[in-house]
C-alpha positions in Angstrom: 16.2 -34.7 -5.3 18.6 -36.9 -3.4 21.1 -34.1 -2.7 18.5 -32.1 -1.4 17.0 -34.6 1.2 17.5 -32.2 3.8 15.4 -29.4 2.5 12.9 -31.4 0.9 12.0 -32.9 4.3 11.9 -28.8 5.8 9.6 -28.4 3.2 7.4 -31.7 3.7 7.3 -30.7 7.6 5.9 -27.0 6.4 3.4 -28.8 4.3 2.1 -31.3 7.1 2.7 -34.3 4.8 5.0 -37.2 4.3 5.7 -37.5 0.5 6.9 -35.5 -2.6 4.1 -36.1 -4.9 1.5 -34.7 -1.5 3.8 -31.9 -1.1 3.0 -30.8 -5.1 -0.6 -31.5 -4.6 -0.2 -29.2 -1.5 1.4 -26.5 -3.5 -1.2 -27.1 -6.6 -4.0 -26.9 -4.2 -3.1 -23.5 -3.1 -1.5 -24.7 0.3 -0.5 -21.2 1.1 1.7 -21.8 4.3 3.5 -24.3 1.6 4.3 -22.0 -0.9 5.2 -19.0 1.6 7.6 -21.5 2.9 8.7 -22.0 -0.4 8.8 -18.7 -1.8 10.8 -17.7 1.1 13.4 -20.3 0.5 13.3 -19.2 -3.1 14.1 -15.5 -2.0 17.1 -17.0 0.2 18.7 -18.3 -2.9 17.6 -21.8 -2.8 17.4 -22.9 -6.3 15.4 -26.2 -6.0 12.4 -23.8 -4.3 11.5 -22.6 -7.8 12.0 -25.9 -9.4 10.0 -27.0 -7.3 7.2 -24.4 -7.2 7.6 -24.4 -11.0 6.4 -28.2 -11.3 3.7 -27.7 -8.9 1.8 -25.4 -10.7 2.3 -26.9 -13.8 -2.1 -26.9 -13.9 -2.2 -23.3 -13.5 0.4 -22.6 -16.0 -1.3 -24.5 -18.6 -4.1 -23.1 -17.8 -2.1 -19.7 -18.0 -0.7 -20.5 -21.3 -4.1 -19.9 -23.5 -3.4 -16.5 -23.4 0.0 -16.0 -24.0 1.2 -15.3 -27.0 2.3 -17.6 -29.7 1.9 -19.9 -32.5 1.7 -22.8 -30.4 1.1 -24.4 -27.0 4.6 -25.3 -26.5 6.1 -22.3 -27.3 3.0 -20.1 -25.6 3.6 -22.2 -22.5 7.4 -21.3 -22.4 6.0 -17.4 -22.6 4.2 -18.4 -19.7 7.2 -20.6 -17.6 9.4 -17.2 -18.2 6.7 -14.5 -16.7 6.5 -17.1 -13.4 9.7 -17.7 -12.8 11.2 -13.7 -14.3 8.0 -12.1 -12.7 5.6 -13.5 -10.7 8.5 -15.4 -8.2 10.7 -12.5 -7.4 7.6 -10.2 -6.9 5.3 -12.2 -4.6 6.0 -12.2 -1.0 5.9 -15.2 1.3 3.9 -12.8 3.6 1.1 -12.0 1.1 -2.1 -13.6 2.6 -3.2 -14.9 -1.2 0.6 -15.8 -2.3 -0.9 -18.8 -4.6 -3.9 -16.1 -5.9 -0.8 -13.7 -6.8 1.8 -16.1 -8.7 -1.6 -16.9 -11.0 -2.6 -13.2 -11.6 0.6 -11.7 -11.8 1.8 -14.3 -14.5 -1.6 -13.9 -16.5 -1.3 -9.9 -16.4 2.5 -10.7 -17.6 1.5 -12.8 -20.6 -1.4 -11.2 -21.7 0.5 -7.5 -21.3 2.8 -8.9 -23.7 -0.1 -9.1 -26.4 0.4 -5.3 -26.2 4.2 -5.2 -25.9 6.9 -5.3 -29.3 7.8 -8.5 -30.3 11.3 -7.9 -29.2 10.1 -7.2 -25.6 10.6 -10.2 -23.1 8.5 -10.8 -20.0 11.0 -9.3 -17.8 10.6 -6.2 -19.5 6.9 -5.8 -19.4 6.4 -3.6 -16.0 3.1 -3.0 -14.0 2.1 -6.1 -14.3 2.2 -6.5 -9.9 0.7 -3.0 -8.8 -1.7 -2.5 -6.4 -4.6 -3.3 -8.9 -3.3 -6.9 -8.6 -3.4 -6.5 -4.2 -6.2 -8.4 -2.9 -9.0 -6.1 -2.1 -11.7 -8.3 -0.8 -14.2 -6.0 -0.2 -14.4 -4.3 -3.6 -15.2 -7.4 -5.1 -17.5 -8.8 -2.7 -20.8 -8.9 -4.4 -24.1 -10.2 -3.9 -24.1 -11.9 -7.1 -20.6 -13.5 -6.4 -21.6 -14.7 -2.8 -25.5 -16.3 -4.2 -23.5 -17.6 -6.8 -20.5 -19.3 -5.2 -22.7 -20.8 -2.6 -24.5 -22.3 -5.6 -21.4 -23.8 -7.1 -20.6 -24.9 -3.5 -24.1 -26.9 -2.8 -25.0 -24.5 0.2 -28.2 -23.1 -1.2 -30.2 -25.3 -4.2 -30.8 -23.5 -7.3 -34.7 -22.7 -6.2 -32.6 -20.8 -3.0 -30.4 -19.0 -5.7 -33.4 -17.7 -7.6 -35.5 -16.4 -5.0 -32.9 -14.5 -3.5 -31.5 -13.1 -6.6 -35.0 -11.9 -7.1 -35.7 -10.5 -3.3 -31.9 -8.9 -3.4 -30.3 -8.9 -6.4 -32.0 -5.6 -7.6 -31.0 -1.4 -6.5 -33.5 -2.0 -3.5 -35.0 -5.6 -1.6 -38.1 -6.3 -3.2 -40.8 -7.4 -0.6 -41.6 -11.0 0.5 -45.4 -10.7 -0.8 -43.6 -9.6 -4.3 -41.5 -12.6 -4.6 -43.9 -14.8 -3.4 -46.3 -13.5 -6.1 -43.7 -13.9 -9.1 -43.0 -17.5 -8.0 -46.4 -18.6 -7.7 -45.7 -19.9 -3.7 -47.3 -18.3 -0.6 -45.4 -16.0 1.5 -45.1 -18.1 4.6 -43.5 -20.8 2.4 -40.9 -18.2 0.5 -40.1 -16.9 4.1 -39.2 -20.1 5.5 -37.2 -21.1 2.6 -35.1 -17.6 2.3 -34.6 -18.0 6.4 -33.0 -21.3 6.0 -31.3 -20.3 3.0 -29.9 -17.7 4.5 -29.0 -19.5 7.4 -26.9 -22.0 5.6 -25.6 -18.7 3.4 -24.0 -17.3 6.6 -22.5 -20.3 8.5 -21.1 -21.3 5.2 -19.6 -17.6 4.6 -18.0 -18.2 8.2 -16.6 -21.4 7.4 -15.4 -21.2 4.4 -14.5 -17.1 3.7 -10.5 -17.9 2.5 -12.6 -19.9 -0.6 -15.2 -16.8 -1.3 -12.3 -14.7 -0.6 -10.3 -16.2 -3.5 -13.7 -16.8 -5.7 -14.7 -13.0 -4.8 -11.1 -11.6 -6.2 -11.2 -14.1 -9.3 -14.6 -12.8 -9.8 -12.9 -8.8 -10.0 -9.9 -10.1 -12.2 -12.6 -11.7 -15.1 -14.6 -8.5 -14.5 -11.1 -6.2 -15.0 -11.0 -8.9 -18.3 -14.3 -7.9 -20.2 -13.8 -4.3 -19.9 -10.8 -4.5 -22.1 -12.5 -6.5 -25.2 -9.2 -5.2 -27.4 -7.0 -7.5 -24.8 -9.0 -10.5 -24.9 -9.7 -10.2 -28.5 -6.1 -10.2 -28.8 -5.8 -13.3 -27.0 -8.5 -15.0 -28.2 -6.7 -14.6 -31.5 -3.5 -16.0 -30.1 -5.0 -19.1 -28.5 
């Protein structure tokens, strides 16, 4: 990258860091500002921008890759390389508020649509793979079970917190303190202090840290859009 010294440095400015290899952990961490600064550059003709990006999310692609189609990884991760840098590039814009989010699902709906395509049809060719079902509509996604659930993963609420909640408002309708109290063999006083503190810690975390659920709410939609086409993952499972 010597010849390109100049940009590079734009783009480590952008990023807030001071080397190469923290600029690609940047752009592999989902640094959006980096990657809108390099998708825009990308978008003004700057070749190294996608070389670049392309390197960066070499984790995602990999990841990517197990359901693309063919025989092997190599060649299932070159199906993948050609629907990021034919598809999902030129059709993200630097303005979208989950750019990194979009590169990942727009590749994966390009590879795995390709499981339904003729052989002789190439990534380029497969259309509505970047429609609005792909936009990120946080709301529709944003479920109790996905919020309990990531603030699990997380650490906010311990697994006793998880439960008891699940069971006082994981059902059509709340079911009553006395209920839940009953069913976990604790008196109500105790449940109620736990589920206030647990709640508590649910809500400043939500505050916080709502760009994470944001992106774990929408991942949450995309593996829910996955299961209700058991032909499509069948079809990949069979591939990988």
């Amino acid at each position: 990258m010597r010849g390109h010294r100049a940009q590079v440095s734009t783009w480590l400015r952008a990023a807030g860091v001071t080397t190469v290899e923290q600029l690609f952990d940047a752009l592999g961490g989902r640094d959006t500002d980096s990657t809108a600064a390099l998708l825009a550059d990308h978008r003004r003709g700057v070749a190294l921008a996608s070389t670049v990006l392309l390197g960066a999310k070499a984790v995602m692609l990999s990841a990517v890759a197990r359901h693309a189609p063919g025989d092997s990884f190599d060649e299932r991760f070159q199906v993948t390389v050609d629907a990021f840098l034919s598809c999902a590039l030129p059709k993200v814009k630097p303005s979208h508020k989950y750019a990194d989010a979009q590169l990942y699902w727009i590749t994966l709906r390009t590879v795995t649509k390709l499981h339904e395509a003729p052989l002789w049809v190439s990534a380029t060719e497969v259309d509505d793979v970047a429609g609005d079902d792909v936009c990120a509509d946080i709301e529709s996604c944003l479920t109790g079970d996905v919020v309990l659930d990531w603030a699990l993963q997380r650490g906010v609420i311990t697994a006793q917190d998880h439960h008891a909640l699940k069971i006082r408002f994981g059902g059509d309708s709340a079911v009553s303190v006395r209920e839940v109290a009953a069913m976990l063999g604790v008196t109500e006083d105790k449940l109620e202090s736990q589920l206030r503190r647990a709640t508590k810690r649910l809500r400043d975390a939500v505050i916080a840290h709502r760009d994470d659920l944001d992106r774990v709410c929408i991942a949450a939609r995309w593996n829910r859009d996955e299961r209700s086409a058991p032909q499509l993952v069948a079809d990949t499972g069979a591939a990988a």
